[in-house]
Structures are given as C-alpha cells and as structure tokens.
C-alpha positions in Angstrom: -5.4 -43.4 36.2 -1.7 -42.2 35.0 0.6 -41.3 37.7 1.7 -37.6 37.8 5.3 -39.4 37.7 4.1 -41.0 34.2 2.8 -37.6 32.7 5.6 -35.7 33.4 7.8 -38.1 31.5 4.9 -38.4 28.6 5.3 -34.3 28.4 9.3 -34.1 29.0 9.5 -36.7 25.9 6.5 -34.4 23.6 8.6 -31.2 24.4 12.2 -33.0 23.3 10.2 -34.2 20.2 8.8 -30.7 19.2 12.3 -29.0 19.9 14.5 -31.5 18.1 12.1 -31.3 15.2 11.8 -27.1 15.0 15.6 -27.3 15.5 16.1 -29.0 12.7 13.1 -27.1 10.4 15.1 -24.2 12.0 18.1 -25.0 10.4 16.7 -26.0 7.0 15.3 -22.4 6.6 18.2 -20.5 7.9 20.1 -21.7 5.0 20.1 -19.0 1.9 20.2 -18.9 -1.6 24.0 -18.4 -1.6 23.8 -21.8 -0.1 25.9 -20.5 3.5 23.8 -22.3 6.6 22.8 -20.0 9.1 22.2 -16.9 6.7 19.4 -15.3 5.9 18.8 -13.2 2.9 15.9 -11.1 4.0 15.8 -9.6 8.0 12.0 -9.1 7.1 11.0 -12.7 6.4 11.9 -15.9 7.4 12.5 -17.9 4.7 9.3 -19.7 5.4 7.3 -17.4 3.4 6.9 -16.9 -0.4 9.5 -15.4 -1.9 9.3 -11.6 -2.3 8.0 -10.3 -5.5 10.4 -7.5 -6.8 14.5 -7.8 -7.5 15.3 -10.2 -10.4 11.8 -12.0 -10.2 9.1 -11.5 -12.3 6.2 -8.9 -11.1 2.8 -9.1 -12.3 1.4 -6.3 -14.4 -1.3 -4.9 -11.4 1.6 -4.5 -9.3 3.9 -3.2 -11.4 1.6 -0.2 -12.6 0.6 0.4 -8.8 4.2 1.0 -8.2 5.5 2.9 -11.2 4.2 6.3 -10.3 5.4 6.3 -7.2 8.9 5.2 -8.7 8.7 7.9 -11.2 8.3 10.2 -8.6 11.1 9.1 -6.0 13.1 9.4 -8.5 12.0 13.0 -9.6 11.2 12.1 -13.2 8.0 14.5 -12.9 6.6 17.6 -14.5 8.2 20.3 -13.2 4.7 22.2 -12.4 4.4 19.7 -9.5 7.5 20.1 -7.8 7.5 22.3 -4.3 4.3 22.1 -4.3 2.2 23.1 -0.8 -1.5 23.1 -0.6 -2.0 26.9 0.2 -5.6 26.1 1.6 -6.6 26.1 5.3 -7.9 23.2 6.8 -11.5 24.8 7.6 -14.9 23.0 8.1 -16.1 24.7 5.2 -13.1 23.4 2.9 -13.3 20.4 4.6 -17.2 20.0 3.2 -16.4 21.0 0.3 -13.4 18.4 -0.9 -16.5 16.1 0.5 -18.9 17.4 -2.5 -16.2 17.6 -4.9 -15.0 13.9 -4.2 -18.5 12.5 -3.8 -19.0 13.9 -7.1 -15.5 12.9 -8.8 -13.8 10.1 -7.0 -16.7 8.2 -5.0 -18.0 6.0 -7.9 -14.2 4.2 -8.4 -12.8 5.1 -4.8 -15.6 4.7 -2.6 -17.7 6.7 -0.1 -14.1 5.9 2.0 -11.4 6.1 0.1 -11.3 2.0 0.4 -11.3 1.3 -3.6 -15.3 -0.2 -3.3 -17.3 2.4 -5.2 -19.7 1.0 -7.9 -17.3 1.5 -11.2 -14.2 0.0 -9.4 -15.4 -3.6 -9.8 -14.1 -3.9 -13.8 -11.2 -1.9 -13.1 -7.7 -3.3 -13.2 -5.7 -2.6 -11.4 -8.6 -1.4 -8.9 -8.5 2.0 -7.6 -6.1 3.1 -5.2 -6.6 2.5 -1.3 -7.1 6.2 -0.6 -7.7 5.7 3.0 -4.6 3.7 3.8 -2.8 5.8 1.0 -3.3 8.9 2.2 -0.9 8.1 5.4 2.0 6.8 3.4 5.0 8.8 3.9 5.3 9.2 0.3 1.9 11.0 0.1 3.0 14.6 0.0 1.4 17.5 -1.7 3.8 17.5 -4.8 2.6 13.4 -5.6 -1.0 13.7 -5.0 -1.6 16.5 -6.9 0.4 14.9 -9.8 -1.9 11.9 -9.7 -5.2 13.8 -9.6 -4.2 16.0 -12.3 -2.5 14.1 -14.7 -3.9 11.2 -14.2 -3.3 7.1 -14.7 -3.2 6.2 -18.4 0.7 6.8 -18.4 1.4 4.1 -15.8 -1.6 1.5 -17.1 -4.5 2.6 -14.9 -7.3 3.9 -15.7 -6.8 6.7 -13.4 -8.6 10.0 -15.3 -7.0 13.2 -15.4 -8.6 16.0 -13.6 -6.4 18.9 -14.7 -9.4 20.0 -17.3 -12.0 19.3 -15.3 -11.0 21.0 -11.8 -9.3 24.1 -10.7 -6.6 23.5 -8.5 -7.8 25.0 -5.3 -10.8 21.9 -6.4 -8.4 19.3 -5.9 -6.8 21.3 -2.8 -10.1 21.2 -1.1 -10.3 17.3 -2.1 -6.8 16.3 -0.2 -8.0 17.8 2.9 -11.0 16.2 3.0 -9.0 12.8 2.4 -6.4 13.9 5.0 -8.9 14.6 7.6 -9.7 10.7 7.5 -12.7 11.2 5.1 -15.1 13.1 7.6 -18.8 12.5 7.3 
C-alpha cells in the first residue's frame, strides 16, 4: 500500500499538471480577433464558445425573421395606430376566462395549450411559433408590440403569423394578453 507521503506528491504533481495546462488554454482564448493577448472581445462569452451569430456574420433566415419585428419596432418604424397603446381592460376572472376561450379557439393549434410553440399546426411551420410563455415576460413585450403582432400579423417579416385585425375586435385580443400575462391560467 502507497504511503500518504507518496500520494500527496502523486496529487501535488496532478494539480501542477492541470494548472500549467488551463494556464496555457487560458491564455490561448484570451487572445482576440484584433490579435492583442489578454483581450477579450465579448464580456458575455469566453472565447470558448461558438462565435455569436449577429454583427458582420451571416444569420440564418429563422432567426433573422424572429428578430425583425421586434427590430422594426425598437426602432419605431410601426403603424402609428399602435403607438401609446394601453390595454384599457381589467384584469378580472371573467376577462381572464375569456382571453382563455378566445386563445383556445385562435392561437392554441400553432402556440399550444401553453404558449410553448407545441400546438398541432406548429410542426410544418418555419420559423415555429413564437414562445408565448417565455415571450410574454420579455421586457420588450409591451401593449403597443403585442397588439401589433396579433393584428397585423407575420407575413411582413416571413412568418406565417395570421393577422387577426379582421377577425377580432380589439377588446378580443385585450382579453387574450391577459390571459397570456396571467401565466396562461387553467
């Protein structure tokens, strides 16, 4: 059997050998594209993962109509109809219930029963439906934005997004955001 002396030296020369060699990895990724060592060119990554997918590189056509909206929109390039918009309806059980009926009936069969972009007609859709249940929390999601998306619709910005404008009233798709705000309620 090993002496405790012996392992001790066994682990003291593992541990030099792991540190020397993340030392050195270490270094290799702290070097950026301008070529300076010890910079990094993102504070979010560390240059160990894929490269990011926006700036000068090329972005796939799924993400690129996912984010155009919501581009268009920061950058208040919308109708004007939407703008200042506040949804003048209470939060109430009953309006509550009802945004359930109304999205059951309108949104479920792309969406899903909770807003997590599984309903039955989503699978041939591309890009898929929207995450509505992580969506919902964004920042970004205000009153003006969602009900420019429900009303107008996708097909400007490549999805297949319908437009609702014809179909509901606006109080409708009022009654529909609470419901999704209150975390899709059973």
């Amino acid at each position: 059997m090993p002496s405790v002396k012996y392992l001790h030296r066994v682990f003291a020369a593992v541990l030099a050998a792991f540190l020397a060699t993340a030392m050195s990895v270490g270094a290799a990724n702290a070097q950026s594209k301008s070529g300076k060592p010890g910079a990094k060119d993102d504070y979010w990554r560390d240059n160990t993962m894929p490269p990011k997918r926006w700036g000068g590189e090329p972005m796939g056509p799924m993400f690129r109509s996912r984010i155009l909206r919501q581009r268009t929109f920061m950058k208040g390039e919308y109708p004007a109809r939407y703008k200042g918009l506040r949804n003048p309806l209470p939060k109430t059980a009953r309006n509550i219930a009802l945004g359930r009926a109304l999205y059951q009936l309108h949104c479920e069969t792309c969406h899903g029963a909770k807003g997590l972009g599984a309903g039955e007609s989503a699978k041939g859709l591309a890009p898929s439906p929207a995450l509505l249940a992580f969506m919902i929390k964004l920042p970004e999601s205000v009153d003006p934005y969602l009900m420019w998306t429900i009303a107008d619709g996708g097909r400007p910005f490549g999805t297949e997004m319908p437009a609702f404008r014809n179909r509901l009233s606006a109080d409708q798709i009022w009654r529909i955001l609470i419901y999704m705000r209150g975390g899709f309620p059973d």
